[in-house]
C-alpha positions in Angstrom: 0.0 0.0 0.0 2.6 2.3 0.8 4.0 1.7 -3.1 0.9 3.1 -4.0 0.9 6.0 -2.3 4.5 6.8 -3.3 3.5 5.8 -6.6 0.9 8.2 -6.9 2.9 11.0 -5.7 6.2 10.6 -8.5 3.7 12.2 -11.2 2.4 15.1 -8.9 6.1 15.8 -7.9 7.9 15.6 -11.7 5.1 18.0 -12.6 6.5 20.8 -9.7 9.9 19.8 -11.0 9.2 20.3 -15.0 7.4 23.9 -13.1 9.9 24.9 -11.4 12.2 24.2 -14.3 10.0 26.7 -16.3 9.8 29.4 -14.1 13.6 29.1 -13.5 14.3 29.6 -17.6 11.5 32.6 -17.2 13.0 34.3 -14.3 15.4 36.0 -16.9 13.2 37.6 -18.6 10.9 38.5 -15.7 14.3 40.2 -14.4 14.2 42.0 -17.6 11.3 43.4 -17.9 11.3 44.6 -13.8 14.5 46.3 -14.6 13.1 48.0 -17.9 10.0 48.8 -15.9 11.3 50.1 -12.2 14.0 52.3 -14.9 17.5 53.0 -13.8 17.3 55.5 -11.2 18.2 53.7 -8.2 18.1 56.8 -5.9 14.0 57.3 -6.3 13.4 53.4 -6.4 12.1 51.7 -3.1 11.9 48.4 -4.7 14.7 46.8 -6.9 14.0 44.5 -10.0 14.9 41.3 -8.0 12.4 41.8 -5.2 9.9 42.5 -7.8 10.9 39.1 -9.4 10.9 37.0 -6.0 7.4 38.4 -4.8 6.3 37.8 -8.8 7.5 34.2 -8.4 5.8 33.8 -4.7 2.5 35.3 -6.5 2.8 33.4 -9.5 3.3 30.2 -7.3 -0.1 30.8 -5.8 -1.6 30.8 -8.6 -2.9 28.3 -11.5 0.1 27.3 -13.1 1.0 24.0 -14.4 4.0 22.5 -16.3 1.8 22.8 -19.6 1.0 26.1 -19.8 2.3 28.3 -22.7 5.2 30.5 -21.7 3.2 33.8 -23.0 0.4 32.4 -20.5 2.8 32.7 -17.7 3.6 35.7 -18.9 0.5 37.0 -18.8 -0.2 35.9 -15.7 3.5 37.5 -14.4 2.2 40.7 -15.8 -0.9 41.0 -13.9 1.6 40.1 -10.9 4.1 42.7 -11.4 1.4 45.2 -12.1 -0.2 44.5 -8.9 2.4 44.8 -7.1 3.8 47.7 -8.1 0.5 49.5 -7.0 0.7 47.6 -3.6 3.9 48.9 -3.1 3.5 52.3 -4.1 -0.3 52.5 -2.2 2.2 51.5 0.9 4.9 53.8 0.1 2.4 56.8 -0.2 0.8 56.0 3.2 4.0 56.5 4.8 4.3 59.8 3.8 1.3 62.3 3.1 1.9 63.2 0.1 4.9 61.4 -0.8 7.1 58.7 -1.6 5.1 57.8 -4.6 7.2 55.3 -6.2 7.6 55.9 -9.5 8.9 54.0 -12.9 10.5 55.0 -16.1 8.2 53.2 -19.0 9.7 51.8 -22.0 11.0 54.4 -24.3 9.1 52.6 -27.3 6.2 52.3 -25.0 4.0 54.4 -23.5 6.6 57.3 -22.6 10.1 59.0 -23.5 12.5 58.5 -20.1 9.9 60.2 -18.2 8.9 58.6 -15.1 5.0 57.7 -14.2 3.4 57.6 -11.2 2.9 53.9 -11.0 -0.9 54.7 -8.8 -1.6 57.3 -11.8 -0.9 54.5 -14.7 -2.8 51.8 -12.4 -5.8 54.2 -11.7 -5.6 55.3 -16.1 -5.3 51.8 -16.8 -8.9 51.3 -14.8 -10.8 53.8 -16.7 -9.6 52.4 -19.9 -10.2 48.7 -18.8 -14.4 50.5 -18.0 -13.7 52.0 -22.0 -11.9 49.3 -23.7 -11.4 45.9 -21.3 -9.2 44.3 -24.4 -6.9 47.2 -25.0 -6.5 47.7 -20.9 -4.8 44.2 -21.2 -2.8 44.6 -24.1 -1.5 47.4 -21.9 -0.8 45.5 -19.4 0.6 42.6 -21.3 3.1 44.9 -23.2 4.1 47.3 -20.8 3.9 45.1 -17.3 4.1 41.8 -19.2 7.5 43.0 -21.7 5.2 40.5 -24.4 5.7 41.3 -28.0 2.9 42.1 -30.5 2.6 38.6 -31.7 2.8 37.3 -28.2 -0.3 39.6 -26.6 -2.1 38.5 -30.4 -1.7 35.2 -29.3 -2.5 35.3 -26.0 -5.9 36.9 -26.7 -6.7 35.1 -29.4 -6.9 38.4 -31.9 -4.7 39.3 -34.8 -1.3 41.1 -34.3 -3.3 43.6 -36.2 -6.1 44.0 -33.7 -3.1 44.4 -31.2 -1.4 47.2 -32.9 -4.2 49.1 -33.2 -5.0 49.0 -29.4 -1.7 49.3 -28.7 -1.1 52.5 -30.5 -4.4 54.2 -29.6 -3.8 52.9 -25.8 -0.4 54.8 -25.9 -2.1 57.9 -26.9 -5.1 58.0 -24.3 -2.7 57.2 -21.5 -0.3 60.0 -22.4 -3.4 62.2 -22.6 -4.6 60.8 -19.6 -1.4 60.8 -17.3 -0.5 64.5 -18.4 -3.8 65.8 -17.7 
């Protein structure tokens, strides 16, 4: 009986192994994009790209992944991840200091801005009014910007053309510039 049990358990535990093994070979590129998206001034950042990665991970692990799921999946779901928790973070850094502390990220210069950082609760709260305008181009937002996914790879993951994609993509960039500059 007890070769049973053990038995029954090898499948269950190779799955958290081939897992594991997958979000080791995406933890590069989740480094990546929480480098690109905290930007490269150290001195105004209260969270560095590796924390972002580890609490992404402890999120991520929570969640509903499995050892068949598409990388741009977990990629997805690593963008809502990041996302969230960027707000957390900055909701918590703001409470410490009326007024202040707002953490704030530089967004990709081919992206939504030009080396100009955004108010990561400002971008969260924009991204909400679009998601009530537009839920789809909300995501591909999120996706690209939080998610580092490529135009194909949002396509793919919402099941639209690259097309469709561009075209959210490019009108997004324009209501949130509008939006975040008042």
């Amino acid at each position: 009986m007890a070769r049973d049990d053990e038995t029954s358990t090898l499948p269950q535990s190779k799955g958290d192994d081939d897992l594991n093994r997958k979000l080791a070979e995406l933890y590069e590129t989740l480094h990546g994009i929480a480098r690109q998206t905290l930007g490269s001034r150290k001195a105004e950042r209260l969270l560095d790209p590796t924390e972002l990665v580890h609490e992404c991970y402890i999120r991520l692990r929570r969640t509903r992944l499995s050892a068949d799921m598409p990388r741009t999946e977990m990629v997805a779901l690593a963008a809502t991840a990041i996302r969230s928790i960027l707000v957390d973070h900055s909701r918590q850094v703001a409470s410490l200091k009326r007024g202040g502390g707002m953490n704030r990220v530089t967004l990709h210069a081919d992206q939504l801005a030009r080396e100009q950082p955004v108010d990561v609760l400002a971008l969260d709260s924009a991204l909400e009014r679009l998601a009530l305008l537009d839920p789809r181009m909300a995501r591909v937002v999120e996706l690209r910007f939080f998610g580092g996914l490529t135009i194909e790879e949002t396509a793919s993951t919402l099941g639209v053309r690259a097309s469709a994609v561009e075209s959210d993509w490019s009108l997004a960039r324009a209501w949130l510039h509008r939006e975040l500059r008042g």
